[in-house]
C-alpha positions as CSV (number, residue, x, y, z in Angstrom):
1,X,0.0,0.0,0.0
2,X,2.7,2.3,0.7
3,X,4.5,1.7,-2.4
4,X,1.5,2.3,-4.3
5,X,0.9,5.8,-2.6
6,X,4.6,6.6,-3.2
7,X,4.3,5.8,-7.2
8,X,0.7,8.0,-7.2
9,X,2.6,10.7,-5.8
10,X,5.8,10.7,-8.2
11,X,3.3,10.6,-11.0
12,X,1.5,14.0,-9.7
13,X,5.0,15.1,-10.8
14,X,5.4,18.3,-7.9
15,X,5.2,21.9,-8.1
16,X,8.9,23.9,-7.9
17,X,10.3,25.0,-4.9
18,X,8.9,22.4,-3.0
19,X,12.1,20.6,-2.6
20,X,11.1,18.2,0.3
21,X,9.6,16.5,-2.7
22,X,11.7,17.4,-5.6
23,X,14.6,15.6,-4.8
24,X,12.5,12.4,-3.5
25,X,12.2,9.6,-5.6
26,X,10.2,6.4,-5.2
27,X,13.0,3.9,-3.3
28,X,12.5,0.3,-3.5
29,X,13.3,-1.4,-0.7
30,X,15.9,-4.2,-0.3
31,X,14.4,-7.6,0.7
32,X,14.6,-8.8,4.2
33,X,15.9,-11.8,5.4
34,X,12.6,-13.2,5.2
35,X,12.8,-12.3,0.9
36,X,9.8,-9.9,1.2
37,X,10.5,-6.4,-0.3
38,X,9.4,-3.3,1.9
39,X,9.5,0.1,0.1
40,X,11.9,2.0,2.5
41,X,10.6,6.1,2.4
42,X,13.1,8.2,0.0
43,X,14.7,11.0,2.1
44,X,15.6,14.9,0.7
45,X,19.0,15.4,0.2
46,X,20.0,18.1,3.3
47,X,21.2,20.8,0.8
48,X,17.1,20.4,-0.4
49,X,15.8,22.3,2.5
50,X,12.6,22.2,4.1
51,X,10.1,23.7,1.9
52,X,6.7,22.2,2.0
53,X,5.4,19.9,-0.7
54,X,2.6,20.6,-2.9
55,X,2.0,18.0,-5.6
56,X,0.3,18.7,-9.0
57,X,-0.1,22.3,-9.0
58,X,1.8,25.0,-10.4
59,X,3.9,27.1,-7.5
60,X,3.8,30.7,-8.3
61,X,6.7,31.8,-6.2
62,X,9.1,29.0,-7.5
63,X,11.7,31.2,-8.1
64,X,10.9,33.1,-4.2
65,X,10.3,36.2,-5.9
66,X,6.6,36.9,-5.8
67,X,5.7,40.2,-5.2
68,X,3.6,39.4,-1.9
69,X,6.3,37.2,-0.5
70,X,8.6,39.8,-0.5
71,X,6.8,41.9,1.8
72,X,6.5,41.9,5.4
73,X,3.0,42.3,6.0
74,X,3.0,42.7,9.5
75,X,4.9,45.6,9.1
76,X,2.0,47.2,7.3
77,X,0.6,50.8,8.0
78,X,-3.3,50.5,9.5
79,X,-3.9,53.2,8.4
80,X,-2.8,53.7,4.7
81,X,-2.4,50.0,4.9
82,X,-3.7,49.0,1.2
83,X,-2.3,52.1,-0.4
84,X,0.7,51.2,1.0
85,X,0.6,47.3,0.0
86,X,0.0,48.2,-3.6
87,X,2.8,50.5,-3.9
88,X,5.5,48.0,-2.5
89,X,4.1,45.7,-4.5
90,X,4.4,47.4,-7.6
91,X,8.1,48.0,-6.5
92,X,8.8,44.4,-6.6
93,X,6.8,43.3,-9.4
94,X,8.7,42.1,-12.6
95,X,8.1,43.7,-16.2
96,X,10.4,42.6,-18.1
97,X,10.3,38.6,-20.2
98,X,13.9,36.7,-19.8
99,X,15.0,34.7,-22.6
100,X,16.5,31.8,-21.3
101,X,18.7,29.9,-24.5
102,X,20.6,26.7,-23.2
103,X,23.4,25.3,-25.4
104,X,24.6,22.0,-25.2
105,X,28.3,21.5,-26.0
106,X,29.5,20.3,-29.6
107,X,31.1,17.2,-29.6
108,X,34.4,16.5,-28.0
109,X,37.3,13.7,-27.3
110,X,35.6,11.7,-25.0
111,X,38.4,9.7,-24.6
112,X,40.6,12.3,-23.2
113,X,42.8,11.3,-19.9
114,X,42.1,14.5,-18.1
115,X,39.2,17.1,-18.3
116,X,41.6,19.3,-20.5
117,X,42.4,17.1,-22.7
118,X,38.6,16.5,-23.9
119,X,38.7,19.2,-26.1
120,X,36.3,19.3,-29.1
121,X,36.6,17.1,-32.8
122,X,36.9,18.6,-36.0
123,X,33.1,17.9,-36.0
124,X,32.5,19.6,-33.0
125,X,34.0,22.7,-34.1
126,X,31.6,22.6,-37.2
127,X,28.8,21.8,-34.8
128,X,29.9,25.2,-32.8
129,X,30.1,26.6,-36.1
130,X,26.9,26.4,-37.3
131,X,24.7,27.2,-33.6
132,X,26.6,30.4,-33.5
133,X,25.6,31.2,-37.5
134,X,21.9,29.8,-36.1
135,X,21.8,32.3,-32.8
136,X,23.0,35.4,-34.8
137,X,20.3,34.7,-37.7
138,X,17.8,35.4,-35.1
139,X,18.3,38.8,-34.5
140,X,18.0,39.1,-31.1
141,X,20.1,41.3,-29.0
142,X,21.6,39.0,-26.8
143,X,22.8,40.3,-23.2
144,X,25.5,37.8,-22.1
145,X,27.1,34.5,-22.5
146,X,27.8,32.5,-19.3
147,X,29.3,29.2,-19.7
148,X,30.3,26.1,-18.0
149,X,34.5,26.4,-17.0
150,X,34.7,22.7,-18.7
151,X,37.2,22.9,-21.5
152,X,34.0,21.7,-24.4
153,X,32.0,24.3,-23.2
154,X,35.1,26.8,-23.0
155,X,35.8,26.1,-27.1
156,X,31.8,25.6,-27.9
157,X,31.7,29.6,-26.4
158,X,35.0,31.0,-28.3
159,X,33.4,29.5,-31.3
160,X,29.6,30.8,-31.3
161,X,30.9,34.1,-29.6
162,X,33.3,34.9,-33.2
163,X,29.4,35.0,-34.7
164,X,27.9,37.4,-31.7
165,X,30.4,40.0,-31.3
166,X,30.2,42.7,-28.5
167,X,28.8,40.2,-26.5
168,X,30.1,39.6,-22.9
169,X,31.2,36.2,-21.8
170,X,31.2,34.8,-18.4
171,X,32.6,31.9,-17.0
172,X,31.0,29.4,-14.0
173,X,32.0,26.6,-12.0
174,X,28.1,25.9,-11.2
175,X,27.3,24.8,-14.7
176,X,29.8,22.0,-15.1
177,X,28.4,18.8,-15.6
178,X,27.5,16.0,-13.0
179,X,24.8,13.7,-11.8
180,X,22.3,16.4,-10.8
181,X,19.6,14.0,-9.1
182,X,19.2,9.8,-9.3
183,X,17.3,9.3,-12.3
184,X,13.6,7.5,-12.1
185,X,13.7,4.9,-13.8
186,X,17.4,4.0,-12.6
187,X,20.3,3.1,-15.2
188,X,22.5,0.6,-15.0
189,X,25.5,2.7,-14.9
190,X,25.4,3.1,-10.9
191,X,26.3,6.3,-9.2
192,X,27.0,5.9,-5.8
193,X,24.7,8.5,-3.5
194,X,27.6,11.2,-2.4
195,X,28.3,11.2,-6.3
196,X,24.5,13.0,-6.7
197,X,24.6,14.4,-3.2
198,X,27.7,17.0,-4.4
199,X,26.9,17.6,-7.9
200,X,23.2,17.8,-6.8
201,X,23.7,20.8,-4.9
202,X,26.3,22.9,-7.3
203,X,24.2,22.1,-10.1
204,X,20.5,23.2,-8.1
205,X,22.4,26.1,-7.0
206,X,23.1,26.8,-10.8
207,X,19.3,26.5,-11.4
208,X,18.6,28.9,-8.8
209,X,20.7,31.5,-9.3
210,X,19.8,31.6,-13.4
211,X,16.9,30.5,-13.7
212,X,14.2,33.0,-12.1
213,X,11.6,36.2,-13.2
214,X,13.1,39.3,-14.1
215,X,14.4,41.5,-11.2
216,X,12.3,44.6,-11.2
217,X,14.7,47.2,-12.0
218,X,15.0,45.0,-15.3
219,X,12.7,47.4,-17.7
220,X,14.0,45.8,-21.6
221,X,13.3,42.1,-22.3
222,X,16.6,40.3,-22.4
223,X,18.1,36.9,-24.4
224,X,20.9,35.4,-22.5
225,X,23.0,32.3,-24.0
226,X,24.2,29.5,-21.0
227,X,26.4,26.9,-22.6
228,X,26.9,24.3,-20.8
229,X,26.1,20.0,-20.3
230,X,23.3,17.8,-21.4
231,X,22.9,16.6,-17.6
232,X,22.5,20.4,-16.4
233,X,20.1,21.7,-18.8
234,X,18.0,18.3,-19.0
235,X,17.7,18.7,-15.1
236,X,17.2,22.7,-15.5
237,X,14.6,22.4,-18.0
238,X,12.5,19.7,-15.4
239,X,13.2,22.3,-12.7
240,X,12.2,24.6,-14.8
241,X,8.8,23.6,-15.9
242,X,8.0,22.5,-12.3
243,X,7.8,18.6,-13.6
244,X,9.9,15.9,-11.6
245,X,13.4,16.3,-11.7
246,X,14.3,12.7,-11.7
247,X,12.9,12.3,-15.4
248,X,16.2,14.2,-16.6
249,X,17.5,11.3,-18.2
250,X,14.4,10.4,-20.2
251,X,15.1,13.6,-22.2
252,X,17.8,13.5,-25.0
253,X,19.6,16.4,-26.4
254,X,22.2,16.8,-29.4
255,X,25.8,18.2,-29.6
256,X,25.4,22.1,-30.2
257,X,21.5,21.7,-29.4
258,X,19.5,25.1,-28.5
259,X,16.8,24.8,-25.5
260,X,14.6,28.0,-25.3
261,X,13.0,28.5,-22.0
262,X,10.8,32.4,-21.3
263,X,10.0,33.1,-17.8
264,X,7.6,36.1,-17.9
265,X,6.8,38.6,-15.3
266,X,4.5,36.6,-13.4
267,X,6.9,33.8,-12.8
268,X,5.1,31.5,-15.3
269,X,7.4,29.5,-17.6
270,X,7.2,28.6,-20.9
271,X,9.7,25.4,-23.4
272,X,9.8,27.1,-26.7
273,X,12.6,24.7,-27.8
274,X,13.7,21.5,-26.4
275,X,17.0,20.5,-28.0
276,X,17.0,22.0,-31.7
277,X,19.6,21.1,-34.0
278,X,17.0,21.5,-37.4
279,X,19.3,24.2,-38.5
280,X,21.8,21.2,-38.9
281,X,22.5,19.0,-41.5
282,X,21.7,15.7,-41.0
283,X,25.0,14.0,-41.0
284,X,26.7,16.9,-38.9
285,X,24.1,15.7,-35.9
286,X,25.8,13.9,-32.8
287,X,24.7,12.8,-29.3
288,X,27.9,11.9,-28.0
């Protein structure tokens, strides 16, 4: 019965910022001596917090920047208390849309002794090549470029940035790859838990410190690149979109792919593009 009530609750799938739940996933227990299984209850990492579940519905203040939960309202004014409300309010509310584009890195040496020495393949290059020639057919006026410190990610940015001049690059630690969360269904290639438990944090901090409304000072839409790892933006898409994080794996992206997530104003989120490499040809499209 309990195991039953554990599986209806992962496929509610869980509203963001509730990450009591959103790093849980259904455990199945080991067999007892006796051979009968018992589903043992999957525990929150501690980095998760303690922020209270709420299953199946759509959290407004995912990102904890709602206007209303940025005010203390027991601070409030009797007297011009409404007037007052409304103002603050208004000073916290977002106006501006982010563009959110996440680029997976073109493909690389995978066979590479040390990190630095997985640098990207003649068709990796060409990969880079043609994402930057995509991005600046857009005509958007991009704000920044911030990109994983991983040596793929490091060329994949040189390259696309040659085809978006005047564009500021910034380099990160947090958007590295790494196992962000066990995946539901589990592989075969075992991770042990401390593996998930480290690059679990760093790469929910990474979702959390990008991936959010607008501040309110912010008056001008803005497009911001973020090249980085299949692992990070498969995870930071799920986050993202408020659907279970351990699912990551079941999405699939190519070398040089472009994800387009908009966050609006009100916090709501929207996937224009998962993982589009159409502006490819067909034999220039990897996975690897």
């Amino acid at each position: 019965m309990a195991f039953r009530q554990a599986l209806q609750l992962a496929a509610c799938g869980l509203a963001g910022g509730s990450a009591a739940v959103l790093f849980s996933a259904v455990a199945v227990g080991k067999p007892r001596a006796g051979g009968d299984a018992e589903p043992r209850p999957a525990e929150p990492p501690a980095w998760a917090g303690g922020a209270r579940p709420s299953p199946g519905v759509w959290d407004p203040n995912w990102d904890r920047r709602e206007p209303l939960s940025l005010i203390n309202l027991r601070k409030r004014n009797v007297e011009s208390g409404e007037e007052e409300l409304a103002s603050k309010l208004d000073h916290y509310k977002a106006k501006a849309t982010r563009h959110i584009f996440l680029i997976r890195h073109s493909q690389y040496h995978v066979d590479g002794s040390q990190e630095k020495d997985r640098t990207l393949t003649p068709l990796g290059r060409e990969q880079a090549e043609l994402t930057g020639l995509r991005l600046a057919s857009l005509g958007l006026k991009f704000n920044k470029i911030v990109h994983s410190s991983m040596t793929r990610a490091v060329e994949t940015t040189d390259i696309i940035s040659r085809h978006l001049p005047g564009v500021c690059k910034v380099s990160t630690d947090l958007l590295r790859e790494g196992a962000p969360i066990e995946p539901d269904p589990p592989v075969s290639h075992w991770k042990p838990e401390a593996v998930y438990y480290e690059d679990g944090a760093r790469i929910e901090a990474a979702f959390r410190n990008y991936i959010h409304r607008a501040d309110a000072r912010q008056e001008e839409d803005s497009y911001e690149i973020f090249i980085c790892h299949a692992n990070v933006i498969r995870y930071i898409v799920c986050r993202a979109l408020q659907f279970p994080p351990e699912g990551w794996l079941r999405l699939s992206l190519n070398n040089g792919s472009i994800t387009h997530l908009v966050i609006r104003p009100n916090g709501r989120v929207a996937l224009r593009t998962l993982g589009d490499t159409g502006f490819m040809p067909p034999d220039k499209i990897t996975r690897s």
